[in-house]
C-alpha positions in Angstrom: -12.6 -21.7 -43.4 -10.1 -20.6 -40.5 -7.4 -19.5 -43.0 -10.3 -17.2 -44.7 -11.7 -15.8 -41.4 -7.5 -15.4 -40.4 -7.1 -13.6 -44.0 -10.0 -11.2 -43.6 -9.1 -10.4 -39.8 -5.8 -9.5 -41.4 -7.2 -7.6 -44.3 -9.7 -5.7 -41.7 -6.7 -4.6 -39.5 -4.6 -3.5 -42.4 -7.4 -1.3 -43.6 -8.0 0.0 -40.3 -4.0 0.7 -39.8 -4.3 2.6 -43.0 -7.1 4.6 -42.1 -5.4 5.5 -38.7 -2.3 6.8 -40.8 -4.2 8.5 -43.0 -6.0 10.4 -40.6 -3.1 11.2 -39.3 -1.6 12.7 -42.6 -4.8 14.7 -42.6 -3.9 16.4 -39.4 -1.6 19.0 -39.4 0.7 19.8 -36.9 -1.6 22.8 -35.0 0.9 24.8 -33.6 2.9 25.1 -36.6 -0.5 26.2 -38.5 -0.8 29.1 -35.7 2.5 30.2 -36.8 1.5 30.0 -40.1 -1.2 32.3 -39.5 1.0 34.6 -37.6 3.5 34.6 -40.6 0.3 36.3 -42.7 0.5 39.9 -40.9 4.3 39.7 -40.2 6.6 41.7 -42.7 10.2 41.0 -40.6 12.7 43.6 -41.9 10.2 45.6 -43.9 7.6 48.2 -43.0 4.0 48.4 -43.5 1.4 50.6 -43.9 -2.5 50.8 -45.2 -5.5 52.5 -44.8 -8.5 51.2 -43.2 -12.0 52.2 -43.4 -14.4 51.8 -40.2 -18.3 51.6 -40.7 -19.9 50.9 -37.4 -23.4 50.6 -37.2 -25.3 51.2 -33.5 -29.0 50.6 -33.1 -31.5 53.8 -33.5 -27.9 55.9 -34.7 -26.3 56.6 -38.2 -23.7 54.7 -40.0 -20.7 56.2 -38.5 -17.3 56.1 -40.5 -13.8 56.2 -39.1 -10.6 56.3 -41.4 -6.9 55.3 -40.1 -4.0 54.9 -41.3 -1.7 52.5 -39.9 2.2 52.5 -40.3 4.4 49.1 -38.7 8.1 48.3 -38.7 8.0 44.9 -37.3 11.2 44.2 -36.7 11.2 46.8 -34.0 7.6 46.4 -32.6 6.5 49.7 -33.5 3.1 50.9 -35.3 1.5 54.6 -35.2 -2.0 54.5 -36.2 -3.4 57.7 -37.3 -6.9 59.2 -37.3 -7.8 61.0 -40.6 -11.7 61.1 -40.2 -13.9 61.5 -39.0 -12.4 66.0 -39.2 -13.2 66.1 -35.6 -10.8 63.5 -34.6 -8.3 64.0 -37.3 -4.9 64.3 -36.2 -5.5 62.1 -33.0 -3.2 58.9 -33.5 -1.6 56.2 -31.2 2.4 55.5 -30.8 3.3 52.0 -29.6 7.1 51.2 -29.1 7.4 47.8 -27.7 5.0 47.3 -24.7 4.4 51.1 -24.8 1.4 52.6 -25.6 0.5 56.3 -26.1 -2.7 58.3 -27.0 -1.9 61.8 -28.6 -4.7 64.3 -28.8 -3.9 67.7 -30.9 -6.2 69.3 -29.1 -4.1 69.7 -25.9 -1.0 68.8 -27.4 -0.8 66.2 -24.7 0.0 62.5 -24.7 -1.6 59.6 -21.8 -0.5 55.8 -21.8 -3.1 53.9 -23.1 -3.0 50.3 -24.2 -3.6 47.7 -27.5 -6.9 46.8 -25.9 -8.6 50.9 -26.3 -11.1 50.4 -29.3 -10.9 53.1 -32.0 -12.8 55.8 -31.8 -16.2 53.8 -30.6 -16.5 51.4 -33.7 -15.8 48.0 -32.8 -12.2 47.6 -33.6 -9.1 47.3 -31.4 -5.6 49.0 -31.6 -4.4 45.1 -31.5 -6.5 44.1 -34.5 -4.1 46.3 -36.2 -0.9 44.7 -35.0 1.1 41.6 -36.0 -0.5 37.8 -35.2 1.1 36.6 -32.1 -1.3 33.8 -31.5 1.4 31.1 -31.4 3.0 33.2 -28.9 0.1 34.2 -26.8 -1.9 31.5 -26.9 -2.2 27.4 -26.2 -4.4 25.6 -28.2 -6.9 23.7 -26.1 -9.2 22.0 -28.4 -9.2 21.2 -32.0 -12.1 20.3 -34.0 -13.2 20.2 -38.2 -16.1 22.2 -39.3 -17.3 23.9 -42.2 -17.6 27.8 -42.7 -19.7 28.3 -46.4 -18.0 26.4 -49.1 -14.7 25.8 -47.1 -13.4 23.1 -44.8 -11.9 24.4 -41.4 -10.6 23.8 -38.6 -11.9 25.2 -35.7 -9.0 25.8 -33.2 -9.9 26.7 -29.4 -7.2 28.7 -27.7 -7.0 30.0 -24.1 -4.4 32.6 -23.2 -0.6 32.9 -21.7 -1.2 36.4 -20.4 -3.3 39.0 -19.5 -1.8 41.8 -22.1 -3.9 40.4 -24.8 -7.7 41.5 -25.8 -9.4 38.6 -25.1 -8.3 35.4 -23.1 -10.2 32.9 -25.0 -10.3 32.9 -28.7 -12.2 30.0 -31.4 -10.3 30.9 -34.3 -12.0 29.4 -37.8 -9.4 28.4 -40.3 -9.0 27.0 -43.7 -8.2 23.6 -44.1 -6.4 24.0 -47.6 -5.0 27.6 -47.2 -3.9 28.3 -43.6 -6.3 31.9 -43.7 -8.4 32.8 -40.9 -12.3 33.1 -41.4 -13.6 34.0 -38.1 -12.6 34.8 -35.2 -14.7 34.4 -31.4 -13.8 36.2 -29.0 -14.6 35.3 -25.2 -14.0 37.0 -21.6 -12.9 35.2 -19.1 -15.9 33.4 -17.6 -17.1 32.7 -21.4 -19.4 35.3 -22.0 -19.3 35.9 -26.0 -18.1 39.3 -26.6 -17.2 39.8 -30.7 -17.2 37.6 -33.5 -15.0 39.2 -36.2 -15.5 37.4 -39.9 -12.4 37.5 -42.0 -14.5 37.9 -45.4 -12.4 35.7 -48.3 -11.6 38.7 -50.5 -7.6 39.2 -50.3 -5.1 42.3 -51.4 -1.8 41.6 -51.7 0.8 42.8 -48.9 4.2 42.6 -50.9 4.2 38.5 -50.8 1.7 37.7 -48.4 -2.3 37.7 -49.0 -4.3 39.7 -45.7 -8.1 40.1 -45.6 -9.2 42.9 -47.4 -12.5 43.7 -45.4 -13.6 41.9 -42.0 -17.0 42.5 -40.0 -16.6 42.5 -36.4 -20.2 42.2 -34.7 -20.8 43.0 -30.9 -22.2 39.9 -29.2 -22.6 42.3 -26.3 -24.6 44.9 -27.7 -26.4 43.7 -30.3 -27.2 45.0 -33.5 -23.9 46.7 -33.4 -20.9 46.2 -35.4 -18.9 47.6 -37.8 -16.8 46.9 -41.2 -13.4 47.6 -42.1 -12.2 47.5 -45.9 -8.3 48.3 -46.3 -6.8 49.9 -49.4 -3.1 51.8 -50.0 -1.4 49.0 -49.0 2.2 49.3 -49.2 4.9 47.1 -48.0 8.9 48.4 -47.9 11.2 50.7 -46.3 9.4 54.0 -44.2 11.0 56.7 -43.6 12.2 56.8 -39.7 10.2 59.5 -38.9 6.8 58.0 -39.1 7.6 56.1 -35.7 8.3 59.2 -33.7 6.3 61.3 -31.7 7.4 64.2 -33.8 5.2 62.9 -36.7 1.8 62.5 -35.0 2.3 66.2 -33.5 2.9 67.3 -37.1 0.2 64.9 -38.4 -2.6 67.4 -38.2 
């Protein structure tokens, strides 16, 4: 009976063994999967541009819709977005060259620094939320955890930040587990307080040959009942013409 009970031991820790390295398999290297993401919403040499569509919602107001359009050469860290409604703030755009920031209003003619955190024209969207992913960069990942988000498997990835220049300096980002794609992304200030929860709705255009989110709800955990939609359409991924990065443009914009 000793050999038996030996063979069985042995059998049990062979199983167990495999187990271990199969959970392993199952685990993917995290920080490559952030870069993965990143990869999603970066177009290296060539330029970007679409149109997004802002429906924020406040409670006891009306629907209130804001259009931009967004133009991004990468490869130079630069990105104009553009208001084109609603007509009163048509013509108003932001210029950012590298850390740079600028606000231009028609009105006066006049530009002031602002910065990637400034949300759009009230809704509940950030100058940032239009940039390139730079959550490998920005970001360590702190915890890791599997979860389930509707009909898909995730993995729920807490990350705390390398610097204060980013939006938020705790983020639980929601991911896919068999398509590295974002779901939904929490957003926390520094002592933890909840402040937007953005849901990366799985409906995708294609961006020359990547896939990005074609509409996302970002919800105030702040204020609630508030929130607001954006759906993106005329996207178009290539060469731009230089002058869409200068400041010339946006004063001709209007």
């Amino acid at each position: 009976m000793k050999p038996l009970s030996f063979k069985r031991g042995a059998l049990g820790a062979l199983i167990l063994a495999a187990s271990i390295a199969s959970a392993a398999a199952a685990t993917p290297d995290f920080k490559a999967l952030l870069k993965s993401i990143d990869e999603l919403s970066t177009f290296g040499k060539k330029d970007y541009s679409a149109v997004y569509d802002i429906v924020s919602e406040k409670p006891g107001e009306n629907a209130a819709t804001t259009q931009v359009q967004i133009f991004r050469r990468d490869d130079h860290d630069q990105m104009v977005i553009l208001l084109q409604k609603p007509e009163k703030q048509k013509g108003q755009g932001y210029l950012k060259i590298d850390d740079n920031v600028w606000f231009y209003d028609p009105e006066s003619g006049n530009y002031s620094h602002s910065t990637m955190k400034e949300n759009i024209n009230g809704s509940q969207a950030k100058n940032s939320d239009f940039k390139k992913y730079t959550f490998a960069d920005d970001f360590d990942i702190v915890k890791t955890e599997e979860g389930k988000l509707g009909a898909f498997d995730t993995w729920v990835l807490t990350l705390a930040a390398k610097n204060a220049e980013v939006s938020y300096q705790k983020i639980r980002l929601t991911v896919r587990k068999d398509k590295p794609l974002p779901l939904k992304e929490e957003d926390f200030s520094v002592s933890d307080r909840p402040m937007r929860t953005t849901f990366f709705l799985p409906t995708y255009v294609q961006a020359g040959d990547k896939l990005i989110p074609a509409k996302m709800k970002m919800v105030d955990e702040v204020n609630k009942g508030t929130q607001s939609v954006l759906t993106i359409s005329n996207v178009f991924v290539g060469k731009l013409e230089d002058k869409y990065f200068q400041k010339t443009f946006l004063e001709s914009a209007r």
